[in-house]
C-alpha positions in Angstrom: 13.1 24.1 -25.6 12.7 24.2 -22.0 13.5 28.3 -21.8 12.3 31.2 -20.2 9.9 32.0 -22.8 7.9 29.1 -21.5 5.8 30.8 -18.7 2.7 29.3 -18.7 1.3 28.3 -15.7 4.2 29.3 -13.5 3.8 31.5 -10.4 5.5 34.9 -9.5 5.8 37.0 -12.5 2.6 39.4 -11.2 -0.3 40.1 -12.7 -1.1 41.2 -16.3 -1.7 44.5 -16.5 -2.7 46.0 -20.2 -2.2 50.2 -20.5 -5.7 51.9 -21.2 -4.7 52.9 -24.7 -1.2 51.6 -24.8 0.9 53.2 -27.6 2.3 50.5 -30.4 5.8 51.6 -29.3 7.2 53.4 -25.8 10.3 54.4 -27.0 11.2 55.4 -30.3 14.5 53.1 -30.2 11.5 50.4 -30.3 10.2 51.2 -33.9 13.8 51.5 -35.4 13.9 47.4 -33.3 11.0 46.5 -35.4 11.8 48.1 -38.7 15.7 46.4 -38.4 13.8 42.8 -37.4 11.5 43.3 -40.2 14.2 44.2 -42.6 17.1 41.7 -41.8 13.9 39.2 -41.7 12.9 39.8 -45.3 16.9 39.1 -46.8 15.6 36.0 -46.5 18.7 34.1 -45.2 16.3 32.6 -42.0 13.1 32.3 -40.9 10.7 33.2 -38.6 11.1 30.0 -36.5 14.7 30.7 -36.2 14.3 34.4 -35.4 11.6 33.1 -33.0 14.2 30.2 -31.8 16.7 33.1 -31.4 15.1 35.2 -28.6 14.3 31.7 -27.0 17.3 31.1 -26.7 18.8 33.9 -25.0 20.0 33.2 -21.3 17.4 32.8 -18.6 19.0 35.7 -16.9 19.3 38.1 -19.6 16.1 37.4 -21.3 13.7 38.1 -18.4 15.0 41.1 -17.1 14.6 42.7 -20.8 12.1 44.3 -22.6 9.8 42.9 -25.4 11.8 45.2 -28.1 15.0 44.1 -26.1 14.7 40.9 -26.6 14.2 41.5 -30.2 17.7 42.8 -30.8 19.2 40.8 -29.4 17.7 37.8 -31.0 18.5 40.0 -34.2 22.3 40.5 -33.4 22.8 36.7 -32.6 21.3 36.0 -35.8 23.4 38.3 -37.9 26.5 37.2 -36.2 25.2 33.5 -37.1 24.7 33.6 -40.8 27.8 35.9 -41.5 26.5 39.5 -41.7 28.7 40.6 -38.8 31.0 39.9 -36.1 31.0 39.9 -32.3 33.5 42.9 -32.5 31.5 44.9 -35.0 28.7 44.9 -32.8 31.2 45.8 -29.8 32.5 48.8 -32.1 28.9 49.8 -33.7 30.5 49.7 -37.2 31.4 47.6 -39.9 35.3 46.5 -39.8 35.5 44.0 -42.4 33.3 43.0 -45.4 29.9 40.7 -44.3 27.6 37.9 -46.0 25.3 39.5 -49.2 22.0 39.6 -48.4 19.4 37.3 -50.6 17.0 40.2 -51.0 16.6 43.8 -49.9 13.5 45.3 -48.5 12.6 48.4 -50.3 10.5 51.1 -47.8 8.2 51.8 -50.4 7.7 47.4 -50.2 7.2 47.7 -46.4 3.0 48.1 -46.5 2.7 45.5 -48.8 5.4 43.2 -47.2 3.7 43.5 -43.8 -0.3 42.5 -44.8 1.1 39.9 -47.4 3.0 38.2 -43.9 5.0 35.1 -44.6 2.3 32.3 -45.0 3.2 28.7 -43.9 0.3 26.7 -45.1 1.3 24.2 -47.7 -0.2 21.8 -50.3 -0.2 18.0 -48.1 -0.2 15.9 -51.6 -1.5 12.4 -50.2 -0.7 13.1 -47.0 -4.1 12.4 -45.3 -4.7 14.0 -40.9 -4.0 10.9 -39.0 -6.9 12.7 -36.4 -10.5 14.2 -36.9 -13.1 16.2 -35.1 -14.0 14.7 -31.8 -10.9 12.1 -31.5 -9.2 11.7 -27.8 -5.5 12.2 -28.2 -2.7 12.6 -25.6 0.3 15.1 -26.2 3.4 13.7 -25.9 6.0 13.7 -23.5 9.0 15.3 -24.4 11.4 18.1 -23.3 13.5 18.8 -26.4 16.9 21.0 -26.4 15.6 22.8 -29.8 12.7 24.6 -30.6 9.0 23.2 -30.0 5.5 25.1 -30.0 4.2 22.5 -27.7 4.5 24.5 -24.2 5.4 22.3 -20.8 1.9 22.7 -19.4 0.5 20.7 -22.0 2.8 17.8 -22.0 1.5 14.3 -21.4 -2.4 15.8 -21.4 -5.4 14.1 -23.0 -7.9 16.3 -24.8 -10.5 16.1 -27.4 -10.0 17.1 -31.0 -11.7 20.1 -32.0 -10.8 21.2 -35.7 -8.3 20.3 -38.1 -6.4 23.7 -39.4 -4.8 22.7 -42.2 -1.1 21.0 -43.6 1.1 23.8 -41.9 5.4 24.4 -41.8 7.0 22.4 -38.8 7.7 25.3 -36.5 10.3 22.5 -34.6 12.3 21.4 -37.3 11.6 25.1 -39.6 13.8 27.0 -36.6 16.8 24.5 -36.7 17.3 24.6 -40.2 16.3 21.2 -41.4 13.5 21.9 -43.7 9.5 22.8 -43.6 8.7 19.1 -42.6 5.1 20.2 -42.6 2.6 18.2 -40.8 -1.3 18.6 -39.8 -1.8 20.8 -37.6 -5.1 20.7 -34.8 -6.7 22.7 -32.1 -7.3 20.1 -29.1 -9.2 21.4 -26.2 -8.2 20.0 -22.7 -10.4 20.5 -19.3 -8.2 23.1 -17.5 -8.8 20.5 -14.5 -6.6 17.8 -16.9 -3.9 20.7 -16.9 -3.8 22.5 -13.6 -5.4 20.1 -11.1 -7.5 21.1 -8.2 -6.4 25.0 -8.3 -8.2 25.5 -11.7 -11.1 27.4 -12.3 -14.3 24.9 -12.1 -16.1 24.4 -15.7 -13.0 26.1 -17.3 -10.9 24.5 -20.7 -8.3 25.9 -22.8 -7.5 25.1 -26.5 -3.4 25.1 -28.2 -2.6 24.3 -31.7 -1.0 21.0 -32.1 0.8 19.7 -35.1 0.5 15.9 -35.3 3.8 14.3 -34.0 3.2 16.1 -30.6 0.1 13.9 -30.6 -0.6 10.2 -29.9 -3.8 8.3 -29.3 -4.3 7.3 -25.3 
């Protein structure tokens, strides 16, 4: 979707500027964020492209003045409220007022380690399904500007660029998040001349690479 998670390329959001040394959290309301994301994630009721399509989807006005771990929760409450495990007014009260949905699985704390380094692997078996694409093939992105979820970002829409490896028969992250299945497809890195995407105001000699599953792409 067209949200404010879609930055690239856009001016007036400042400079990056990375902390010499920066902590892993800044507050420690931001660990218990991560450790209840990580364990409503593993009841296994959604998945990462819907938690991701979540936070997308929060208002343009709420989502950029919060912080990273913000934004987390409250993905993470709109998801819970989605699939049954609370309401809008337990979450006003901060407790729980009437029996919620069962969770598929629970995550143990002693499973934690191995639950985090094992990650939630989307590469799948593609049968007879053979990459339309290869190595060194011109293809153009398509042109689209979807109302659901889509890794393909708005800078790169409607760009030609050159093939550069084929990475494998992978989960569709657009149809994953909206609840209609895996769909997997081939999956590519293309490599564009940033001229192709930014014009005259892009560095000279400069290119850039995305991951591109194969219905974004079409030959020119």
């Amino acid at each position: 979707m067209n949200g404010p998670q879609d930055l690239g390329g856009q001016h007036g959001f400042g400079p990056v500027a990375p902390e010499p040394d920066e902590p892993r959290f800044h507050a420690d309301w931001e660990r218990r964020a991560m450790a209840l994301t990580l364990a409503a994630g593993a009841m296994g009721t959604w998945s990462i492209d819907e938690s991701r399509h979540a936070r997308e989807s929060l208002p343009p006005a709420v989502y950029l003045r919060a912080s990273y771990y913000e934004i987390w929760i409250r993905a993470l409450e709109a998801l819970l409220v989605r699939h049954g495990f609370v309401t809008e007014a337990e979450l006003a009260e901060g407790r729980a007022l009437e029996p919620g949905a069962a969770p598929l699985r629970v995550l143990a704390a002693l499973a934690v380690p191995a639950v985090i380094s094992r990650g939630a692997p989307v590469d799948r078996a593609p049968g007879d399904v053979q990459p339309a694409f290869a190595p060194g093939d011109l293809v153009r992105t398509a042109v689209m500007h979807p109302a659901g979820h889509t890794r393909l970002p708005r800078y790169a829409r409607g760009k030609t660029g050159v093939v550069e490896a084929v990475q494998g028969f992978h989960v569709f992250p657009d149809s994953n998040a909206c609840g209609r299945g895996e769909a997997p497809q081939w999956l590519y890195s293309v490599v564009f001349e940033a001229a192709g995407i930014w014009g005259r105001d892009a560095e000279p000699g400069a290119a850039l690479s995305i991951d591109a599953w194969e219905s974004y792409l079409e030959r020119p």
